[in-house]
N, C-alpha and C positions, 0 to 999 in steps of 0.2 A: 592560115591553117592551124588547127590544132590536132593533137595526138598522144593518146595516154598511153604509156610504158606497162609493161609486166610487176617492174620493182624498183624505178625510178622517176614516178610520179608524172604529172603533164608539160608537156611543151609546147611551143606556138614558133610557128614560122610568121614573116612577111615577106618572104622572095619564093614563093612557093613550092616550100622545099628542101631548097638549097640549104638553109642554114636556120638551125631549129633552136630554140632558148627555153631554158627552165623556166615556169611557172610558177612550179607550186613548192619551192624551195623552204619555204614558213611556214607549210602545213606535212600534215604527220601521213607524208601522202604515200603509198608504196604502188602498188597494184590497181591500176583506173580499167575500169570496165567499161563504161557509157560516157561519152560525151553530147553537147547538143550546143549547136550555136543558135542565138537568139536568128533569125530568118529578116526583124529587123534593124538588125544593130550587131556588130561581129566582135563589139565589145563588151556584148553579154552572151556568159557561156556559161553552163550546166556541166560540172562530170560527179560521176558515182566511182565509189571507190568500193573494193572488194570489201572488206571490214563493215560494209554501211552507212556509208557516207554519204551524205548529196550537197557538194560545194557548191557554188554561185560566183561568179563575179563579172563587174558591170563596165569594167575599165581594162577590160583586155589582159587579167589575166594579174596586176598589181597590188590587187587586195580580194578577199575572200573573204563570204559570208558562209557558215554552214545551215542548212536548211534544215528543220523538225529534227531534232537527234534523236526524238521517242520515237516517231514513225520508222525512220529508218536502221536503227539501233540494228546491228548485227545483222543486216538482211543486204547481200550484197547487191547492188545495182547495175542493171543488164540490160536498160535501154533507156533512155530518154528521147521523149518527142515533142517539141512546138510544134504548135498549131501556122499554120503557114500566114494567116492571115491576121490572125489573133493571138499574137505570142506569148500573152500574158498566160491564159490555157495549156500547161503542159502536162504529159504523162509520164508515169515513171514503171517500168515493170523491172521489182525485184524478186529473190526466191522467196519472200514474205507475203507479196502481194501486189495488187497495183493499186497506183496512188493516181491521182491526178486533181491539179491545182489550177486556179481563174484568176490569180493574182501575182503571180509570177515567182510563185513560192513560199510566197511570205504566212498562207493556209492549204494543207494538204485535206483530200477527203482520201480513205480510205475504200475502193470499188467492189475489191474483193482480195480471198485472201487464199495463197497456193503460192507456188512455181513458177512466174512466169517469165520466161526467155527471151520475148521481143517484141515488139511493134512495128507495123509498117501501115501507113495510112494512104486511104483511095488518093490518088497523082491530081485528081480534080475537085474532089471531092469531102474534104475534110471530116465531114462526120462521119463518114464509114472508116472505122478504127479495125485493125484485125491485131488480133495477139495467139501467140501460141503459150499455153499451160503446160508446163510437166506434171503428170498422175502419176504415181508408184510405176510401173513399166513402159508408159503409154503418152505421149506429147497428144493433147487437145486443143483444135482447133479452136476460136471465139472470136465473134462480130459485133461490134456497137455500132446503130445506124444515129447515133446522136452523139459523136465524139469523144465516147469514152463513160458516158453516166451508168450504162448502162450496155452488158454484153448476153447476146447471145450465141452458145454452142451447136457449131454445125457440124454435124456428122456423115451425110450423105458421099460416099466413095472416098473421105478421109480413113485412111488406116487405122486398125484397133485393135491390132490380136499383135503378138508377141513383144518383145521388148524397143523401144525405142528410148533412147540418148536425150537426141536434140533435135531440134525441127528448126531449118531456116528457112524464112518468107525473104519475096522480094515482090515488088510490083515496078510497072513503068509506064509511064506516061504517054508511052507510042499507043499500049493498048487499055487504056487505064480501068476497065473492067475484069482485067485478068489481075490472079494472084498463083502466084507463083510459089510451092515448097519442095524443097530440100529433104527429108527424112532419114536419118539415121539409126545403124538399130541392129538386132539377129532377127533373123526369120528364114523359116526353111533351108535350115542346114549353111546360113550366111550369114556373117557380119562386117559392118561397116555400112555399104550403102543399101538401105532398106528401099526406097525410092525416091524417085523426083516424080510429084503431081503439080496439076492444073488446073485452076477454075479458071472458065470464062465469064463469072454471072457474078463478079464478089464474093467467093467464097460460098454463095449456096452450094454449091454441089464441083466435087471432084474427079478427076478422071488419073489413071497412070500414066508415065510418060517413059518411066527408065530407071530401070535397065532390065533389058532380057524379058521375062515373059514376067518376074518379079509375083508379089516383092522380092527382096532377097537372092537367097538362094547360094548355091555355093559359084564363086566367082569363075567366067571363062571371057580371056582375052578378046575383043571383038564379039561378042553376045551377050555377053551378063557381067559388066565390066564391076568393081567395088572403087570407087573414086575416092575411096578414105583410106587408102594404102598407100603402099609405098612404089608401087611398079607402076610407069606410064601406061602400061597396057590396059592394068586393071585386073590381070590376076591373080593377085596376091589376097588375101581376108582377112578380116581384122581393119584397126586404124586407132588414130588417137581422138575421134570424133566426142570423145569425152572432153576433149581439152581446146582442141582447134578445128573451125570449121564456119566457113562464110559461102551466102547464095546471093547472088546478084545480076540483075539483067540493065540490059543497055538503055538508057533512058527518051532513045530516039530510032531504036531496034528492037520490037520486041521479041525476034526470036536470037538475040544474040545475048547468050546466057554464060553465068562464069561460076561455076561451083570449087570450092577452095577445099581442098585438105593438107595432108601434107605435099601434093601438087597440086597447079591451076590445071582446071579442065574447062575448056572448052566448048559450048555450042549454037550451030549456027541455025538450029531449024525449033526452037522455043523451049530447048531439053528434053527433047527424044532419043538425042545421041548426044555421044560426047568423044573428044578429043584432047590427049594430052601431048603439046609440043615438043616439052620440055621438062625434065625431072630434075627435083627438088637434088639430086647430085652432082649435077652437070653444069656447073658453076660459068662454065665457058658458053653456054651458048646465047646467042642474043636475046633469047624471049626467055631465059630462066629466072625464076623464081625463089627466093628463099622460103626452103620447109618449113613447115605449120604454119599454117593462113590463118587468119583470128579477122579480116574485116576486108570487107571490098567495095570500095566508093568509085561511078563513076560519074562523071560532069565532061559532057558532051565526047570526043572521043580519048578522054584523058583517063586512065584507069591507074586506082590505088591502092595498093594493095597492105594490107600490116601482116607483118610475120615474126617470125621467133626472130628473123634475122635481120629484122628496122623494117622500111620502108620502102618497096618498090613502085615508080611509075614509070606507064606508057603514054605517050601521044598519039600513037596509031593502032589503036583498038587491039594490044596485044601483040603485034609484031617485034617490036623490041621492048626490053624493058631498062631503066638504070637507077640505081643506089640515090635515094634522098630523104637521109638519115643524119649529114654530116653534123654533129654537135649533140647530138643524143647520146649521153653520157647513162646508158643504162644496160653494157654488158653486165651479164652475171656469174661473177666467179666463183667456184666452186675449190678450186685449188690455185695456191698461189705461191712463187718463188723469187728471192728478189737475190742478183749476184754480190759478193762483197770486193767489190771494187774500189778505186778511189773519188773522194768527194766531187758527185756532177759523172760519174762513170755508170752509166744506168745499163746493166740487162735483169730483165724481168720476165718471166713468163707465167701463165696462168691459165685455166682451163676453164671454161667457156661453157655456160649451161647450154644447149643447141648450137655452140657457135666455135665449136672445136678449141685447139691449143693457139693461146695468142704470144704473139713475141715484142719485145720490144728487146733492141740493140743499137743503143746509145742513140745515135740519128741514123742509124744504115737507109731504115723504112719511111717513105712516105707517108707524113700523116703520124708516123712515130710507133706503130704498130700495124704488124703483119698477123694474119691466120696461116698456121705451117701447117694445121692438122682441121679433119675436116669432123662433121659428127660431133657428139656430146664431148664437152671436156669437163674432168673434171680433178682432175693435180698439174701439179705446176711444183719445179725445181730446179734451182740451178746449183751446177757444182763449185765447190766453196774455193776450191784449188784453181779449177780451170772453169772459166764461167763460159768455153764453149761448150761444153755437157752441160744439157738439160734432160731433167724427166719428165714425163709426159703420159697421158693415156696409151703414145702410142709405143712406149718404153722411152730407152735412153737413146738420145740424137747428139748431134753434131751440129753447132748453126755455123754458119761460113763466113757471118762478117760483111758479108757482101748482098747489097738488094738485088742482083738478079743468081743471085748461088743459090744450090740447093742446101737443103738441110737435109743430113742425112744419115739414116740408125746404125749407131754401133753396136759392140758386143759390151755387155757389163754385168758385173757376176749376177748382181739381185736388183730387183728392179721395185718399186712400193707398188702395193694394189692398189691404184686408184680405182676408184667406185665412187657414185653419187648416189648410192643408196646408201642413209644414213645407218653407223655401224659399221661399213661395209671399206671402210679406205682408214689407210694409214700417215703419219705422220712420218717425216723424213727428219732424221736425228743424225749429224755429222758428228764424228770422231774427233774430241780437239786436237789431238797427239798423233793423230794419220789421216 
């Protein structure tokens, strides 16, 4: 398996999962948007990096080639797809344009030139290519009946009036005439989820699926739900669908559909309704999910989810889910404190972009660091005197020493403004003399 980071470049597992290794350690790699495994050979791999990049390597991941830096130059990459059968054929959609190449890299043509956000290609059928375009307010639809040379725009019951974000496609193999979209967006007094559509004909022609009488609209719990917010119910308006957001269907089910925001949702009848088990705060319960979904793969009842917070998979189509992330070295600190103890006496804490306040106390924590605080973090301090006081987003605490103690807030005269809006947070400056 492979899997690219937010700001800690790619990694590759071989025990599926369980334990992930750096990659791309010798390249200037931060933020990976697209990956693609070669389909025959799992030691040629594809990713694009945010910056513009389109890397290549043929050995699993030990050396790296970078592909046309003029094509891609500043145009960040947002999908890559081989050809299933002919892998030499690959497409690339970035917000510059789409590329797509017959030799495995080594020459790009240019197809056209825009926004483009994805690819998903017919389950049987390889030359029917579909991409979604972003326009100034509005995601458009497009079809190549000949693998990419060549695309045409379908519009028949695809959406086209008020604003739309992002559009995610999915197709599946159970029904492999259907294409499936996600749609993001305001419209009629609502934002966040604009709708979920349906072709059954390849993309000729659409129909709406969800939610409420739609699009849009302002959001109601159980009738017009907005699945890019933050409440299971659905309603709440709004969402981060700017930033994170995945559609995906069961590849041996075609009405078991999985739409990702900052919670999984659920459905079991082809995305006409949806259901969420479990919210993105309920860290306790079997089938939760960590906030902001960014990608969902599944291969037969095995689901994978990427989020702000690593990696979750199920084995049972969603019923439980469990953490398989371990060696992924890419929290993102935003505030950091370190105690002055004696040599090899380590506490540490630090604040956590999506992934709250992290502690580390000498050995107490399994693994060597705990999460105390939940939500964005973004300062970290410990005190110089007594390295059981630390500061934190969520003020000043007390940690206890001990792996199953609490941590817990004291009273202290001033406390810094953490913020992670740049400007907005302060530096922690100790007294030498008190």
């Amino acid at each position: 398996m492979y899997a690219g980071s937010a700001n800690a470049g790619a990694w590759k597992s071989v025990d599926k999962g369980l334990n992930w290794t750096l990659i791309t350690k010798n390249l200037m790699a931060t933020s990976i948007y697209a990956i693609e495994i070669d389909p025959s050979n799992e030691n040629i791999v594809y990713i694009g990096f945010e910056n513009g990049q389109l890397w290549k390597t043929t050995d699993g991941g030990t050396t790296w080639t970078r592909l046309n830096s003029t094509f891609f130059a500043n145009k960040t990459v947002k999908d890559i797809v081989c050809h299933p059968t002919t892998p030499a054929i690959v497409l690339v959609a970035t917000e510059g344009g789409f590329y797509r190449t017959t030799d495995a890299g080594a020459n790009f043509t240019q197809i056209a030139t825009g926004d483009y956000q994805e690819i998903e290609l017919h389950p049987t059928d390889p030359n029917t290519v579909y991409t979604v375009k972003g326009t100034g307010s509005l995601t458009q639809f497009f079809k190549s009946t000949n693998n990419g040379v060549t695309f045409t725009q379908k519009t028949s019951g695809w959406p086209a009036t008020a604003t739309q974000s992002r559009t995610e496609l999915a197709v599946t193999a159970a029904s492999a005439d259907r294409v499936y979209a996600s749609c993001t967006g305001s419209i009629n007094g609502g934002s966040g989820t604009y709708g979920t559509y349906l072709s059954t004909d390849k993309g000729e022609t659409w129909t709406f699926q969800c939610c409420g009488t739609g699009p849009g609209g302002a959001p109601v719990a159980g009738s017009n739900i907005n699945m890019m917010g933050w409440q299971p119910d659905g309603s709440d308006d709004g969402g981060q669908y700017y930033y994170n957001f995945a559609y995906a269907v069961h590849p041996s089910d075609a009405n078991f559909v999985l739409n990702g925001g900052t919670n999984l949702w659920f459905s079991a009848d082809g995305g006409k309704n949806f259901n969420c088990p479990s919210k993105w705060s309920q860290s306790g319960d079997p089938d939760y999910v960590h906030a902001d979904i960014h990608d969902i793969k599944i291969y037969g009842n095995d689901i994978w989810v990427s989020t702000d917070g690593g990696i979750w998979y199920s084995k049972d189509k969603g019923v439980n889910f469990e953490k398989r992330f371990k060696g992924i070295a890419g929290t993102d600190f935003w505030g950091f404190g370190i105690g002055y103890g004696a040599v090899g006496y380590r506490v540490m804490t630090g604040g956590a972009y999506h992934n709250g306040t992290q502690l580390m106390d000498n050995n107490v924590y399994q693994g060597g660091w705990a999460v105390i605080n939940g939500g964005d973090g973004s300062g970290g301090g410990v005190n110089p005197v007594n390295d059981r006081i630390i500061f934190s987003d969520r003020g000043t605490q007390k940690i206890p020493g001990t792996r199953t103690g609490s941590v817990t807030s004291v009273t202290w005269g001033k406390n810094p403004n953490n913020d992670y809006t740049t400007g907005k947070a302060s530096n922690i400056v100790y007294s030498p003399i008190q």
